[in-house]
N, C-alpha and C positions, 0 to 999 in steps of 0.2 A: 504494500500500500504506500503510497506517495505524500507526499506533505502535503498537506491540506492550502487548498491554493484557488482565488475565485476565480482566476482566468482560464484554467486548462482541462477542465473536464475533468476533474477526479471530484474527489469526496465534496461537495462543496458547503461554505463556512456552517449555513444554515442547517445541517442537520442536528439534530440534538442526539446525543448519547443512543436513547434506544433504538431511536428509530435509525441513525447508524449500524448498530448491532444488529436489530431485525434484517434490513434491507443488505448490508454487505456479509452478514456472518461475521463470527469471531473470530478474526483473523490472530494467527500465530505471529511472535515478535520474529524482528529480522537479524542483526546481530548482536551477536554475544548472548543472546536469550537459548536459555531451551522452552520450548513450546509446550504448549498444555493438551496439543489436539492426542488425540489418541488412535484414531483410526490410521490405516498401514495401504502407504500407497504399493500399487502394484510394480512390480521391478521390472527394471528398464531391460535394453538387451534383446534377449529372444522369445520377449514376449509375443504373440503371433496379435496382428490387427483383429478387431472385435472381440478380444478377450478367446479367443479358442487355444487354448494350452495344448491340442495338439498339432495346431498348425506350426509350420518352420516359415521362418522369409522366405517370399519368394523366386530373391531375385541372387540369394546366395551372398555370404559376407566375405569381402574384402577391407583392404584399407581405402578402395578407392570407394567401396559401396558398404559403409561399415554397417548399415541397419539393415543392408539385405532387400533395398527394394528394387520392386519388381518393373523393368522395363516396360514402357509403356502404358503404366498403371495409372487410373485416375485418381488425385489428391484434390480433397475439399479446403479450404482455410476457412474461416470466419473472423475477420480484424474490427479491431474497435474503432471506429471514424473519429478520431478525438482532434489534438490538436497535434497529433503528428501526422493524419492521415492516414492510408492505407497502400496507397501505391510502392512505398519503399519495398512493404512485403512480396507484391507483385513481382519488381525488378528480381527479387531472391528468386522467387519462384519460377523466374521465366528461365535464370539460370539451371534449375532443375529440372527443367521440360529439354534445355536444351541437353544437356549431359546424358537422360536417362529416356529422352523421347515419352515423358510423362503426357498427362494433359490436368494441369491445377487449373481449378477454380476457388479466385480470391474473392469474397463477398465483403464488404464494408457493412458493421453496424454500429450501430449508438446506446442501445437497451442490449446491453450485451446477455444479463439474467435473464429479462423478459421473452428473448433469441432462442435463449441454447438452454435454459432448465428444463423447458418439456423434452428435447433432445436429448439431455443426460438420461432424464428417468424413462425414457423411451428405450434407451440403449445402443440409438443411432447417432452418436454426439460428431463435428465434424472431427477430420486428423488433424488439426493444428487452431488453436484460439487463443486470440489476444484477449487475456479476461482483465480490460482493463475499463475505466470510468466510473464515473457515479453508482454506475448497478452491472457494478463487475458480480461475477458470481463467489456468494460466498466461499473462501476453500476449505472452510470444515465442512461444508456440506456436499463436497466431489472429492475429497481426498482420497477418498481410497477408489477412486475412476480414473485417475490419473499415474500414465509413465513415466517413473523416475529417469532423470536426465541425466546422470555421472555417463555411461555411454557418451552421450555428444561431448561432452568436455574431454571425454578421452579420447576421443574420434581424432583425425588428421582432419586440419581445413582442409580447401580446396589449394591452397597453397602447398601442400603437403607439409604442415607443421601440427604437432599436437593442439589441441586449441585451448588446452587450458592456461598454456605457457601463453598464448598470444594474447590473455587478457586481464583488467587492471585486478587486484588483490579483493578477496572476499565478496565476491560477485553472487558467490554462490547465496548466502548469509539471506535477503531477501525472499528468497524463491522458497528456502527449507523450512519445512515443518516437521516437527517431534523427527527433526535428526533426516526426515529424507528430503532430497531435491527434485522438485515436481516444477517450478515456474521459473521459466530461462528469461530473468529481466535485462533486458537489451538496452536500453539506455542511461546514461552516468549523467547524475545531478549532482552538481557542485554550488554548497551554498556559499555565499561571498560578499563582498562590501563592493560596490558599484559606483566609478565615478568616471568622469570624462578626461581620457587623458592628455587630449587637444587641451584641453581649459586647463588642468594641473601645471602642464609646459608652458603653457602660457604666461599662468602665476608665478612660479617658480615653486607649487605645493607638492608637497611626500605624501603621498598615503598614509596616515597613520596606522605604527603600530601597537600603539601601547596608548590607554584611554585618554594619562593627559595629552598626549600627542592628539589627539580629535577635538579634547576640547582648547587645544591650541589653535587648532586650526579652526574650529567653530568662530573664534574672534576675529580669527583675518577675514572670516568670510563674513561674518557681520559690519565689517570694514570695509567693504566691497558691497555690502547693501544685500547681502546671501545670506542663505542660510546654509545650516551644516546637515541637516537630515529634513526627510519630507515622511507624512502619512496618508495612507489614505482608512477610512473607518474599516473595510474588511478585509484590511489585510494589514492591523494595528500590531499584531501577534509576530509580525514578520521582525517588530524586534523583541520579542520572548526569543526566538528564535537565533534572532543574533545575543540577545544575552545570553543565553544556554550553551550557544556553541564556542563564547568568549570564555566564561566558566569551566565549561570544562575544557579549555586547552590550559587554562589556567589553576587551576584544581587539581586537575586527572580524572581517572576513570572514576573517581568514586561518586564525583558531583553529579555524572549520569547515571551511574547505577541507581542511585539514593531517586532521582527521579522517575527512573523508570519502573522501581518496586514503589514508588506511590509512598514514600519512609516518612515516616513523622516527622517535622523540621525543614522537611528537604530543601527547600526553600529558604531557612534561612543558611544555609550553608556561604561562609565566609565569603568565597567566590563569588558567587554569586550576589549576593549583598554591596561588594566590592563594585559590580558590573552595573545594578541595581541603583546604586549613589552615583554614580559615572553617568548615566542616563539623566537622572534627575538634574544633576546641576545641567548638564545641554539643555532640560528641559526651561529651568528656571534661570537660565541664562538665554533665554529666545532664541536656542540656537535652531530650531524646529520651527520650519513652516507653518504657522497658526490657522487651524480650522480643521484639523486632517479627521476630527471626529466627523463634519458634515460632509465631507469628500469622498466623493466614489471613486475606488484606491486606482484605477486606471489614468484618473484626471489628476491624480497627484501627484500618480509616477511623473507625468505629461511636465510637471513641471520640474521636475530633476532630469529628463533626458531632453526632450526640448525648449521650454524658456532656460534651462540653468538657473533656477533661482534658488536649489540645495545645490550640494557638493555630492552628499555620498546616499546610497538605497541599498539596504541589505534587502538581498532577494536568490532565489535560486537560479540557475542558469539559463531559464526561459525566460528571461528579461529579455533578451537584446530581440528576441523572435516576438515578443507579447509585443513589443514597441515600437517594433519596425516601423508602423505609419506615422507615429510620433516623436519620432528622434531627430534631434535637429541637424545636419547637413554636417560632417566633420568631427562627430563626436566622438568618437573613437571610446566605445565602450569596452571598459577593461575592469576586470574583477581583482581582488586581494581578501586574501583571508581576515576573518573580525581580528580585530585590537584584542589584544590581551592585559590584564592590569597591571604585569611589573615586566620587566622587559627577561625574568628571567622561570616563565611558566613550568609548569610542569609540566606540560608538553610542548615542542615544538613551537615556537610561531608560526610557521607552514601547514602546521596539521590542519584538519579538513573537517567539516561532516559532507559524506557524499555516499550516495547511496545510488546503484543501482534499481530503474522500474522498466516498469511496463511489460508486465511476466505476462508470457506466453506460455501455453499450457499442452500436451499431446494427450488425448482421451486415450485411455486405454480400450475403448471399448469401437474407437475410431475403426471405418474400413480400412485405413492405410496406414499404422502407427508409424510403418517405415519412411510414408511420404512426409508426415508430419516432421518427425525429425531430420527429416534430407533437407527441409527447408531452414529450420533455424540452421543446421550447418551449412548451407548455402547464405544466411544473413551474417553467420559470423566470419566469412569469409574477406578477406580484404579488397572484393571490388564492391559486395553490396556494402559491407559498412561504409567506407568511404563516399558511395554513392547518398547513404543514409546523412553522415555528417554534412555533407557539400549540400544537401536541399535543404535541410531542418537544422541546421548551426548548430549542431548537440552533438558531443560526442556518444558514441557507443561503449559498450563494456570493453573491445579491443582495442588494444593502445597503439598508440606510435603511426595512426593512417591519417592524422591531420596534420598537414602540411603546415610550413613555417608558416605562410601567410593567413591559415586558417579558413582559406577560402573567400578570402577578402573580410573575412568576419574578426574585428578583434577580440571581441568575447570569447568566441570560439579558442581562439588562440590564449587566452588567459584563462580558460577553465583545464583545457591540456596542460598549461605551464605550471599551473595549482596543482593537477593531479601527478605531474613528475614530481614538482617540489615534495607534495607532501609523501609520496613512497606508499609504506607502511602504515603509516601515522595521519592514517583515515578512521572517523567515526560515525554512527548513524542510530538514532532513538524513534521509537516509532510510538511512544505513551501517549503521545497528545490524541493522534488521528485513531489510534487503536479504541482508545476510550471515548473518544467524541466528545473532546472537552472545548475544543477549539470554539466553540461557540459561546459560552461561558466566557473563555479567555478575553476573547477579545472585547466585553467588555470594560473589566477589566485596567485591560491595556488601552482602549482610546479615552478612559478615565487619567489614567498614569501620562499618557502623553498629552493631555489638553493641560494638566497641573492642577487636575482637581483629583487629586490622590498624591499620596507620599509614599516614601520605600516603604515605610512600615505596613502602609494599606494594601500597596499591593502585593507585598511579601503574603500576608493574612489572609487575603481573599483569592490568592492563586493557590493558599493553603487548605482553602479551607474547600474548594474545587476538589482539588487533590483527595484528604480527606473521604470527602463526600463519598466517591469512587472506590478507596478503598475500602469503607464501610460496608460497601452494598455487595452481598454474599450474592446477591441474583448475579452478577459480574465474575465471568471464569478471569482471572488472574495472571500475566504472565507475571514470570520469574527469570531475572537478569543476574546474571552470576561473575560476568567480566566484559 
């Protein structure tokens, strides 16, 4: 599941808790978690299309044909129309028509639940699903219909390279539930601090790394008649989100854990508190664009990437594609990882939260299992992903296929240089959207950023959300252990 986000077609802000849970299922945490689901997906390999355990592939396994399909076989897709479209999967697929003389048919949809649940419980689900948006299908309730994937990571691209060597670290973490790997998510989110590097050059301004360094710069840009950050009302959370990620590089692992087990306090934890006060005086120093509570977050971004009238927008790496109509001419949009509060964290400056989405799924009960996974190996391959990155300015989970220039995209090119920089020393939480609290939150938060709340308030009331949650025994539980 994805960051809660109002422009892109996933979870959006407005659902409340249950009606989250009801309509996507309880989804299992992504990394570092073990999962609560208990049902046992079906194992990848030689398992035969529509579930017949006596059937073999048809098409006999090689390296070059590692799942065994069968020449000339038809393969079904069903993709979710969001905001990355559906064609990219196309292009994968026409590569596996041409290799294996298949015939796929890709379908675009939007209700991806409303689509393909009567199909699961039918038993005719298609070979290959993007189960992603708003009414992705819950995965405790097909887990055990679904092909584990360790095969295709073990598989040779088309390149002939193994493909798990060929992509970024902990990919897999998303996709798994209770230990197995069912949902191959194909695209890398990189959360990050957002400013113009045309205008930076121009000022002679650094990025900050370190809080007082932002609210350094928060004064020169009020000295320019700027502000230092912009809101817009539903998408207030975006700095929860940049505190939490600031936190814990400056904490460690423990300031996410303690969140993501829902811990009594969690919230006031040091770091965070640190990050908390950091905010506030930008707040109470006007370094924030005034109103962002009456603003519809699109027309606020409008004024950080076209008028210029903030410096920096924490946001995920679908910025520079959400703003493309409204970015002003030479802005050369370039990301940097959040400020941390002493220039000597507990982790990294570099470190990251990024997470792999957009999981894709093979029914087991698919007529083609083999077709289905020929395809994501055919998307992991380095002429579809690059094809992928060069239209939709995102990188994929395979590294190293975006070109220096990023495709003319500078963003692009700075969420690559992020995800080299950072290595290893990538992190990712999924408490907020798991739980469906983000709607809650962001009250909250556009109280905290208008300045009619104080740290202590919103330390309290982001706790007492928290709380709330862990309270309610109706509520399965994950458990975060590292």
């Amino acid at each position: 599941m994805t960051e809660l986000h109002p422009g892109r077609g996933r979870l959006p802000a407005a659902f409340d808790r249950r009606e989250l849970l009801r309509r996507a299922g309880v989804l299992a945490a992504a990394a570092g978690s073990s999962s609560l689901l208990g049902a046992c997906a079906t194992s990848g390999g030689n398992t035969a299309p529509g579930g017949d355990d006596e059937q073999e592939p048809k098409g006999g396994t090689s390296s070059d044909n590692p799942f065994g399909l069968e020449e000339g076989s038809s393969i079904e897709a069903v993709i979710f129309n969001g905001g990355y479209g559906y064609d990219y999967v196309t292009f994968a697929a026409d590569l596996v028509d041409k290799k294996f003389s298949t015939k796929t048919t890709v379908t675009p949809a939007t209700q991806i639940a409303q689509t393909l649940q009567p199909r699961f419980v039918g038993g005719n689900p298609p070979d290959l699903v993007d189960n992603s948006g708003a009414n992705q299908i819950g995965f405790n309730t097909i887990l055990d219909s679904l092909e584990t994937l360790d095969d295709l990571f073990e598989a040779n691209n088309y390149e002939g390279k193994k493909i798990l060597d060929t992509l970024y670290p902990g990919v897999k973490a998303p996709g798994t539930f209770d230990g197995k790997f069912v949902a191959m998510n194909y695209v890398m989110t990189v959360y990050a601090v957002w400013y113009s590097k045309s205008l930076f050059d121009a000022e002679g301004w650094t990025p900050p790394k370190t809080w007082d360094e932002a609210i350094d710069l928060g004064a020169k840009a009020k000295q320019k008649g700027k502000y230092l950050f912009v809101w817009g009302k539903e998408a207030a959370t975006y700095y929860q989100t940049l505190a939490m990620n600031s936190a814990i590089k400056e904490g460690g692992p423990e300031v996410r854990i303690a969140l993501e087990n829902l811990e009594p306090n969690c919230w006031s934890h040091p770091a965070l508190q640190d990050v908390f006060k950091a905010l506030q005086t930008c707040v109470k120093q006007g370094y924030f664009v005034p109103g962002g509570a009456g603003t519809q977050f699109t027309a606020a971004q409008a004024k950080w990437s076209n008028d210029q009238l903030a410096l920096l927008y924490p946001s995920g790496g679908w910025i520079e594609n959400e703003m493309k109509k409204a970015t002003k001419e030479g802005f050369e949009m370039t990301g940097v990882p959040e400020p941390t509060v002493t220039d000597s964290p507990a982790m990294p400056y570099e470190s990251l939260r990024s997470a792999a989405g957009e999981p894709f799924i093979v029914p087991s009960k698919g007529k083609n299992v083999a077709g289905g996974k020929e395809i994501l190996r055919a998307m992991l391959s380095a002429e579809a992903a690059t094809n992928f990155s060069k239209t939709r300015l995102a990188p994929t989970i395979v590294k190293g296929l975006v070109p220096a220039d990023g495709f003319g995209s500078s963003a692009l090119v700075a969420q690559t240089s992020m995800l080299d920089a950072a290595g290893e020393n990538v992190f990712n939480y999924q408490f907020v959207s798991y739980y469906g609290m983000n709607t809650d939150m962001l009250v909250v938060w556009n109280s905290f950023l208008s300045g009619k709340a104080d740290v202590g308030q919103l330390t309290s009331r982001l706790q007492e959300i928290t709380d709330k949650v862990a309270a309610d025994d109706s509520i399965k539980k994950i458990k975060v252990t590292e």
